[in-house]
N, C-alpha and C positions, 0 to 999 in steps of 0.2 A: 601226567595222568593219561593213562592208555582207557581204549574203547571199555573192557572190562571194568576200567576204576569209574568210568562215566555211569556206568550202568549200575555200578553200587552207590556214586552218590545218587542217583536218578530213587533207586530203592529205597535211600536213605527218605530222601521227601517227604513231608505229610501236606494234607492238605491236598484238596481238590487241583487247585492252582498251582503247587506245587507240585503233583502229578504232569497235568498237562502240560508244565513247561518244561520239564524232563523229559516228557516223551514228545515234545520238540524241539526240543536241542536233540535229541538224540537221534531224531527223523534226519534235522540239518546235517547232527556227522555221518549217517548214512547215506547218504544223497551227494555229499561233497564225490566233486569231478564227474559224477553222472549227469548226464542231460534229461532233466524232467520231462516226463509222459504231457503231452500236452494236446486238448480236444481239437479233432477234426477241423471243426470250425469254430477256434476260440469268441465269443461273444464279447471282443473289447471293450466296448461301450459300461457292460455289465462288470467284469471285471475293474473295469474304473468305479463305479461307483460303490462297489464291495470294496477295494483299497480304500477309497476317498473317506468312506462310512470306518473304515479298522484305522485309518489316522486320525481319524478326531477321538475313537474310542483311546488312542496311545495318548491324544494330548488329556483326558481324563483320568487316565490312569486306569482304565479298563484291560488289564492285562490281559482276562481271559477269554474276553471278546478277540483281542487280537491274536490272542494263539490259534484262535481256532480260522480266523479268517487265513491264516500263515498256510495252517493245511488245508485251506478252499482254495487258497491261491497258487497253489504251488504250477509253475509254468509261467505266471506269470511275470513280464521282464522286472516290476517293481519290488515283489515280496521280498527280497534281503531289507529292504528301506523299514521294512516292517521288523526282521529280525534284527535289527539295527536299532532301533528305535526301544524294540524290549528287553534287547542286552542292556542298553545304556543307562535304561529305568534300572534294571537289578545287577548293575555294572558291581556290586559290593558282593553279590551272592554266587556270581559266576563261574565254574573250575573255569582255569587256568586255559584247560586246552581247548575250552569252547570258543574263548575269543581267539586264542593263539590262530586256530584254524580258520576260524570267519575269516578273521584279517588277511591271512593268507591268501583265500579263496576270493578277496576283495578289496587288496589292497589300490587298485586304481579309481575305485568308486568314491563320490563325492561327499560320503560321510567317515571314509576311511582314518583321517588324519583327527576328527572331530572324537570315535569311539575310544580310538590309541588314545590321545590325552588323556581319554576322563579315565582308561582305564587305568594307566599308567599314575595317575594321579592316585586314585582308589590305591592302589596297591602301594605307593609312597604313605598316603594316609592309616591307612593299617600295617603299617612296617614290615610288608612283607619283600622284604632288600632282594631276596635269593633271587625272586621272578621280578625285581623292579632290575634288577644288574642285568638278568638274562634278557631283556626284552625294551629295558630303556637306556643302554650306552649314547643312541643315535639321535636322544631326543634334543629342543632345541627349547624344549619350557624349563624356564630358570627353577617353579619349583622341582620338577622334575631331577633336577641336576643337579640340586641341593640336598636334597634326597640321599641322591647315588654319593653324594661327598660325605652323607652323614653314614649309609652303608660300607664306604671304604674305610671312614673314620672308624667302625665298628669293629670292622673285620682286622683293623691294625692297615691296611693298605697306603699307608703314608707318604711313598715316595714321589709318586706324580700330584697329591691332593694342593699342596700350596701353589702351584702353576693351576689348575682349577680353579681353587677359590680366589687365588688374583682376579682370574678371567672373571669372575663372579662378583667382584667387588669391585672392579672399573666400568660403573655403569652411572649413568648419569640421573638414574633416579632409585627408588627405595626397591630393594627388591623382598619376596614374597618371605615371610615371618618362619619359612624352613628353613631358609639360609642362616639364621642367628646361631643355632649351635656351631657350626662350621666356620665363621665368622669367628665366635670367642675363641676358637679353638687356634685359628688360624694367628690372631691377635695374642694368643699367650704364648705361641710358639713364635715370636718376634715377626713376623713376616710383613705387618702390617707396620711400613715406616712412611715419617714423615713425607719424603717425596710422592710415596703412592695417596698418601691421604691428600693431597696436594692436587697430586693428578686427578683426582674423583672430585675434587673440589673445583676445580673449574670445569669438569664435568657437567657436576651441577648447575651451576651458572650456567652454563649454554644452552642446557635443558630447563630453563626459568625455575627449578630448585630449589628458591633461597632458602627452604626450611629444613632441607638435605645440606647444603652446605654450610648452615649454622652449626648440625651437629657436627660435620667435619672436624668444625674448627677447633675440638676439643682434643683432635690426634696430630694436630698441629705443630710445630715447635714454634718459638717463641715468637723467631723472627717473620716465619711463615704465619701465623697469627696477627702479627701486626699490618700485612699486608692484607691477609684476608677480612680485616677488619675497616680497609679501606676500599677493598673491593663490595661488600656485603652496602657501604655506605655510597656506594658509588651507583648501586643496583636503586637502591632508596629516593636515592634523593640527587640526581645525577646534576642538578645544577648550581644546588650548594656546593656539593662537593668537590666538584670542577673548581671554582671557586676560591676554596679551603686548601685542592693542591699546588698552589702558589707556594704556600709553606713547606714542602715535603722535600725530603732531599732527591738530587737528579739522580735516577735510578732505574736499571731497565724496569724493575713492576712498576715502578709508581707511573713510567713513561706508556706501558701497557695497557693500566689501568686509567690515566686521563684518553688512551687513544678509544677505548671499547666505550667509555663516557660520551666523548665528544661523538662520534659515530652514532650510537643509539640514539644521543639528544639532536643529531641531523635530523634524524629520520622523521621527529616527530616537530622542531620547533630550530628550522637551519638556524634562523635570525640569530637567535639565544646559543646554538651553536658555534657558530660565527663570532659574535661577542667574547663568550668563554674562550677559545681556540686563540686570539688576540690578547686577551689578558694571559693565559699562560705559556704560550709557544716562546716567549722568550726566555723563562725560568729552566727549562728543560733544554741539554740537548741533543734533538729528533734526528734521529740517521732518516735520510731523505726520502726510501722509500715510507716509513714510517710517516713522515709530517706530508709526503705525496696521496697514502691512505685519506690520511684526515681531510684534508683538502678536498680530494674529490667527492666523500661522501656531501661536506658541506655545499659543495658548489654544482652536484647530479641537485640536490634535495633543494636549494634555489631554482633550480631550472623545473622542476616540477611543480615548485608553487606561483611560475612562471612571471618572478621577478624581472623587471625588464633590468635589473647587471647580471642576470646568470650568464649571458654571453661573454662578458669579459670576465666573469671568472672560471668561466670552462676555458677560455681562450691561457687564462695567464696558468695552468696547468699543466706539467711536465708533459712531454707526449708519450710516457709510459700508463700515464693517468688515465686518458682520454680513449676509451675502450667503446663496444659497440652501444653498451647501454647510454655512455655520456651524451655520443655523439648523438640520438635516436632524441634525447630530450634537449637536447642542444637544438636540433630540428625543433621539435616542437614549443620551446620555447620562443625561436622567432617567427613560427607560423601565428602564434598567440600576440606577438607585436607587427605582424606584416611584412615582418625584415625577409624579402623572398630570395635576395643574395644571399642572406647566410643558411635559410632554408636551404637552398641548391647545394651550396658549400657546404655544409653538414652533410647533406647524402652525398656528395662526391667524396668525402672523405672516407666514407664507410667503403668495407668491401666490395670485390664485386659480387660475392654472390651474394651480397643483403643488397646492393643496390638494384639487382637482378628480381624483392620480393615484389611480389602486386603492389604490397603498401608504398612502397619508398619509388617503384614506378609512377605510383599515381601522384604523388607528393612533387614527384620530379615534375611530371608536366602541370600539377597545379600551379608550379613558382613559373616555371619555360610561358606557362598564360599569362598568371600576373607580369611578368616582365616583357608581354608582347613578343617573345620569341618565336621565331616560325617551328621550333624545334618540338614546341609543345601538340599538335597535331600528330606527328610520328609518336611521340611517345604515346598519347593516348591512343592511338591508334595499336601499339601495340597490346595493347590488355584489353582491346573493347571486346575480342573472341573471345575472353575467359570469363565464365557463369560461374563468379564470387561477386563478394561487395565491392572492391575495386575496380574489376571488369565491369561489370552492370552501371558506376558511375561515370566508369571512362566514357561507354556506348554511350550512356545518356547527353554528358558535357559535348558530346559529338554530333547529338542531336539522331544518330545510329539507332536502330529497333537491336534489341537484347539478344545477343547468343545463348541459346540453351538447343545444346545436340542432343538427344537422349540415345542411349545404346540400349537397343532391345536384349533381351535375354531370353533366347527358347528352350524351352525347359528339355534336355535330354534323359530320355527315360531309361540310357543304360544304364547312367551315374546317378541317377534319383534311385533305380534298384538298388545297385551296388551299394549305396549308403546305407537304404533304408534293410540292408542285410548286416549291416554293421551294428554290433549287439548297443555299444556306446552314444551312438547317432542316434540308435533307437530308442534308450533311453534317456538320450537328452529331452526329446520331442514327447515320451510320455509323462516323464517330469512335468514339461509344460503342460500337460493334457488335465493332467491329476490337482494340478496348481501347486506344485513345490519348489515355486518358481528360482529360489535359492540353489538348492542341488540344481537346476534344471541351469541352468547358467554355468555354474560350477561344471560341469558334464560338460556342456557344450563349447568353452572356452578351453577342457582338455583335447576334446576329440578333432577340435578344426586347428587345434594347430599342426597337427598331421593331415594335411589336407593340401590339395593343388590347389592354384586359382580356380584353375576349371570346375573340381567339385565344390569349393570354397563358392562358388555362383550358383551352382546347382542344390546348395544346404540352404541359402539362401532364400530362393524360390519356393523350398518345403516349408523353410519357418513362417515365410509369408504365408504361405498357403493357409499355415495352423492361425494365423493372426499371432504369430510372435513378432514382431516387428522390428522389435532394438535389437536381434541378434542378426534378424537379416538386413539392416544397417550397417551394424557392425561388419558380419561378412562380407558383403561388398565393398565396405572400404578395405579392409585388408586384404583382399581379390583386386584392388586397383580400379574397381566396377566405377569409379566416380560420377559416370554418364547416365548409371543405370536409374535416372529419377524420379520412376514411379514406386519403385522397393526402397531408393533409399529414403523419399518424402510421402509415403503412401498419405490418405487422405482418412485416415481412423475415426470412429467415432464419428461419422461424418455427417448421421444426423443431429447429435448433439449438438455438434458445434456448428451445425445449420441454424439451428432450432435458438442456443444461445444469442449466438449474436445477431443473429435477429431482435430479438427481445431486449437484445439492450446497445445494439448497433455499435458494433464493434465489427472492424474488416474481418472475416472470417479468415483469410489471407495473413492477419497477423498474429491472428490466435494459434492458426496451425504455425505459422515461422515461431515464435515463443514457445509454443508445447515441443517442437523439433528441438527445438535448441536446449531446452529447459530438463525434459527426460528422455529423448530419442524414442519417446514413443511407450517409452514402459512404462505400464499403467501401476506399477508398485513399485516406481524408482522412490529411493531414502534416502537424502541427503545426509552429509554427517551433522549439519543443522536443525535435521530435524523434518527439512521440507520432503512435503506427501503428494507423487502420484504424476499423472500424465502434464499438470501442470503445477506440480511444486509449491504446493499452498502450505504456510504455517500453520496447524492447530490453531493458535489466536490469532491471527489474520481470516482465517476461516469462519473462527464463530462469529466474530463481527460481521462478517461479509452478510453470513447465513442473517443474523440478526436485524440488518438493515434491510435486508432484500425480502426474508422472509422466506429462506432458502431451507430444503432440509439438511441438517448436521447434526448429527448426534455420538459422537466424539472423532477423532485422531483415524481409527481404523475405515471408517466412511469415506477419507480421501485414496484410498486406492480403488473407489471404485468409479470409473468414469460416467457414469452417470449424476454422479454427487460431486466429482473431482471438478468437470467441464462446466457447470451453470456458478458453482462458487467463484471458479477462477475470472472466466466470464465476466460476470458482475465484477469481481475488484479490478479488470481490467477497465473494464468501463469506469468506474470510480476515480481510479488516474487517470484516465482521460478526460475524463471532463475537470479535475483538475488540475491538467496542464494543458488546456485548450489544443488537446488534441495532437498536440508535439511527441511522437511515436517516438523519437530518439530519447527525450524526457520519462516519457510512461517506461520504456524497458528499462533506462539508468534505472529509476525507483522501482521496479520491478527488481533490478538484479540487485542492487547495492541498500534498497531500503533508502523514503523519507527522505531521512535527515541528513543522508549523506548526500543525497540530491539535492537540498535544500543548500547545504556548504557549498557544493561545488557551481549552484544558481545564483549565489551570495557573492563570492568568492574569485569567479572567474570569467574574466570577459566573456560577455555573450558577443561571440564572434556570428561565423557564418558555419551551420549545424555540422558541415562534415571538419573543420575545422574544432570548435570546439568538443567533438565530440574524440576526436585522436588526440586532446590532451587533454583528456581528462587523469587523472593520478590514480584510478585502480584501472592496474591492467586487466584484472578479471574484466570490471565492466567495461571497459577500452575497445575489449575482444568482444564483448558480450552482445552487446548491441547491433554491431556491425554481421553478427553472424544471425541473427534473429531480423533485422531487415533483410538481410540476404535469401534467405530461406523462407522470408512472406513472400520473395520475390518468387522465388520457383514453383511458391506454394499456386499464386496467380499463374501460371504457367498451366499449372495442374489443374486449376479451376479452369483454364481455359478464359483468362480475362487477359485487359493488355495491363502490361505493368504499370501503376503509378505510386508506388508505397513508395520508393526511391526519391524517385522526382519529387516529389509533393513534400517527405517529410526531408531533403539532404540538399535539393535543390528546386527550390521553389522558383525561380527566375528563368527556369532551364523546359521549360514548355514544350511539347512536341506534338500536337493533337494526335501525328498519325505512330507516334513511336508504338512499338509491338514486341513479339518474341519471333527470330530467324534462325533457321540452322542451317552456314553457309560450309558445305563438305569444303 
């Protein structure tokens, strides 16, 4: 459709709305490649809040408000986000070449890939093939492509379609209800044979599936059914069936199928594994890498429920077995029984560059102490300069005031220009301005990866400026800035969290290490769980909170706002505290992992000595988690300008220092 045929459908229109939006689309293809007239001295401020007012009329469905703010705003760097927004509402109404040209004209921008879908989809769902062929060869949405198989199908285009539809059909879960004609079609022209139904069938298994790979089982052949019928029971019910394969003949699937059994059933319940593994390992027989597999899953997954025989059976293990993860809970399982020779021994056996990590440094000279070695002074000595949790415990055990160097960052105002000339960089930061925080991220994670360290520190310092804060975190870790520790631990919200913990006495020093850790700062991080905001509060974790305290909340969207985010969290931080006397290692487990799972691992696992228990704990998440959230109260006290004691006090309580402090020795 040429400029002439826009202008006849444009005539076509009725309707008041239907006017106006013809004669902005057709403003838009006039205007394409010219650079908008723009006022002397644009009124930004104003202009935000004219967008801000024409996005909320887009999420009502105020078309007409928004056409017209389109031509109040033209100049402005935001308004495509607007004609974006009203394409995608009337994406079914649209000629062809108005998006064709949008997209064109905006293919790099952060709604670009979001408009293509829906249009591409629109035009799959109204059958229109001709302009789904011309304009969606390149896409990567299954129904999209399902689509184009059923337009090739139409057109007679036959010869590449069964390599298509294969690629279509080896996925490990259902795909979207366009693929079924192309499917049957594919299936009556024989293509679909047992081996491939085969292949898609343990697909599904891998992707937890079973009600995908039930249907499978009906494109099965006989003998392949049989098998799937002891896989499908193996998924079910993995320790009967273990069990049961005592009776089966020795066979690579059935040998397969008890190896994926026994493995799965480590994971959750060694003991019972172990058991099973013994009653059948003699029925079957196991080529050695194969029955090598088994073994080390059962005897890694002893050593993490920190049986005192995981060591002899990580020991009696091929040395093909016994990989970096064995040996790391091989560690940990004899720091959990005292055994500090085979602590040592475990990390000498590990590489040198893992025995090179902080962690496995400080482990080395926690056993080189327990064993009275003079060795263990050098080693701590080596990590006590590094401002992490390991260096911080080293200093401390050393009796040492804390290294924390900070690198200043002056801000240079030719590459602050230069950026802030950059159409991209500028729109990342009025994203943020406008609150479209999503695009605004999306933008800024394109534009800095073209970027030096140099401006990469210098984008940094701008996002600080706006109070964006997780991106100039972000930035400076990707810049190497690691020193730079007032951008990368700014102090947010800082009367809040003055004001909070006070009133329910909690270290301020660990609220901000936990909100560091928890969202880096973004007051409208979303977990894929669900958790909401600068400190990651669940919905019903919140309304309880509110409820007991007598806090405002009045639903889910209230948690990105730090005002309401900081006094909830606050309070249930306190709540764990006071029920677990205070033990900050305790309060963050139950923080990160939930309750109960704290409650298991209080149940369950010697209460050793906190930095001990706390590196063998069984989720790695919260392993890592902890240890980065006392770290970062640590730096947080830094920032407050107090002397450290979050360490000492909650990791090593024995370990006293009246005068220890924070040093920075060049």
């Amino acid at each position: 459709m040429r400029h002439g045929e826009v202008r006849g459908y444009m005539m076509a229109s009725v309707g008041r709305l239907g006017r106006l939006m013809t004669l902005v689309l057709g403003f838009v293809l006039a205007v394409a490649g010219q650079a908008a007239a723009e006022p002397d001295m644009p009124d930004r401020e104003a202009e935000r809040e004219r967008f801000r007012a024409a996005w909320a009329d887009a999420g009502r469905g105020n078309q007409a408000a928004v056409l017209q703010a389109i031509i109040d705003l033209q100049g402005y760097p935001l308004t495509p986000f607007l004609e974006f927004e009203l394409l995608r509402q009337r994406i079914d109404q649209v000629p062809e070449v108005v998006i064709e040209q949008f997209l064109a004209r905006h293919r790099d921008w952060s709604f670009a890939g979001a408009l293509e879908g829906a249009w591409l989809r629109s035009l799959a769902r109204r059958g229109e093939y001709e302009a789904l062929v011309r304009h969606g060869r390149a896409s990567n949405i299954a129904e999209v492509r399902c689509h184009l198989a059923r337009a090739d199908l139409a057109a007679g285009h036959t010869d590449q379609l069964p390599a298509l539809v294969e690629s279509l059909w080896l996925v490990g879960q259902s795909q979207h209800r366009a693929c079924d004609p192309v499917f049957a079609w594919w299936r009556r022209q024989g293509h679909l044979t047992p081996e491939l139904a085969w292949q898609r069938f343990h697909l599904a298994l891998r992707a937890g599936e079973s009600s995908l790979a039930r249907y499978l089982r009906r494109y099965l052949d006989s003998d392949r059914r049989h098998w799937a019928d002891l896989w499908l029971s193996m998924q079910a019910q993995p320790y009967a069936t273990l069990r049961e394969s005592r009776r089966w003949q020795d066979h690579e699937q059935a040998r397969l199928i008890v190896e994926t059994g026994l493995i799965r059933l480590a994971r959750s319940d060694w003991e019972r594994a172990d058991g099973a593994w013994r009653l059948v390992r003699g029925h079957f027989t196991w080529p050695a890498d194969q029955s090598g597999r088994i073994q080390r899953e059962i005897a890694l997954f002893q050593a993490v429920a920190l049986d005192p025989g995981a060591l002899a059976a990580i020991d009696a293990l091929t040395p093909d077995s016994i990989d970096q993860q064995v040996l790391e809970w091989r560690t940990r399982a004899a720091l959990a029984g005292g055994q500090w020779e085979d602590v040592l021994g475990s990390i000498q056996a590990m590489s040198l560059t893992e025995q090179a990590r902080p962690r496995w440094l400080y482990w080395r000279g926690r056993a080189l102490a327990e064993l009275n070695r003079p060795e263990a002074l050098l080693a701590f000595a080596s990590l006590a300069g590094e401002a992490n949790y390991y260096g911080f415990l080293a200093a401390t055990r050393l009796g040492q005031d804390l290294t924390v160097c900070n690198e200043e960052l002056p801000a240079d105002g030719n590459v602050q220009r230069r950026l802030m000339r950059d159409a991209e960089f500028e729109r990342a930061l009025e994203l943020w301005q406008v609150g479209l925080n999503g695009h605004a991220r999306r933008t800024w994670v394109s534009v800095t990866r073209r970027l030096s360290q140099a401006e990469l520190k210098q984008a940094a310092l701008l996002a600080a400026s706006q109070q964006w804060h997780d991106r100039a975190i972000h930035a400076l870790g990707n810049a190497g800035a690691m020193r730079a520790y007032p951008w990368r631990f700014p102090l947010v919200e800082k009367g809040q969290v003055t004001a909070a913990s006070q009133r329910w006495d909690v270290d301020p020093a660990l609220v901000y290490g936990l909100m560091r850790a928890e969202s880096a700062m973004q007051p409208d991080a979303l977990s894929p769980a669900g958790a909401r905001g600068l400190l990651q509060l669940m919905p019903t974790t919140a309304a309880a909170v509110a409820r007991r305290n007598g806090l405002r909340y009045n639903g889910q969207s209230d948690l990105m706002e730090p005002a309401i985010n900081i006094p909830l969290g606050v309070a249930h931080l306190a709540e764990l505290q006071s029920r677990y006397d205070d033990a900050w290692i305790h309060v963050a487990a139950a923080y990160n992992a939930g309750i109960s799972a704290l409650g298991r691992w209080l149940d369950s696992r010697p209460l050793t000595e906190p930095d001990i228990w706390l590196e063998t704990l069984p989720f790695f998440e919260t392993r890592d988690y902890v240890p980065r959230v006392l770290a970062f109260a640590t730096l947080y006290e830094w920032q407050l300008q107090r002397p450290p004691r979050v360490l000492r006090e909650n990791l090593l309580p024995g370990h006293a220092h009246p005068g220890q402090g924070f040093t920075c020795t060049p």
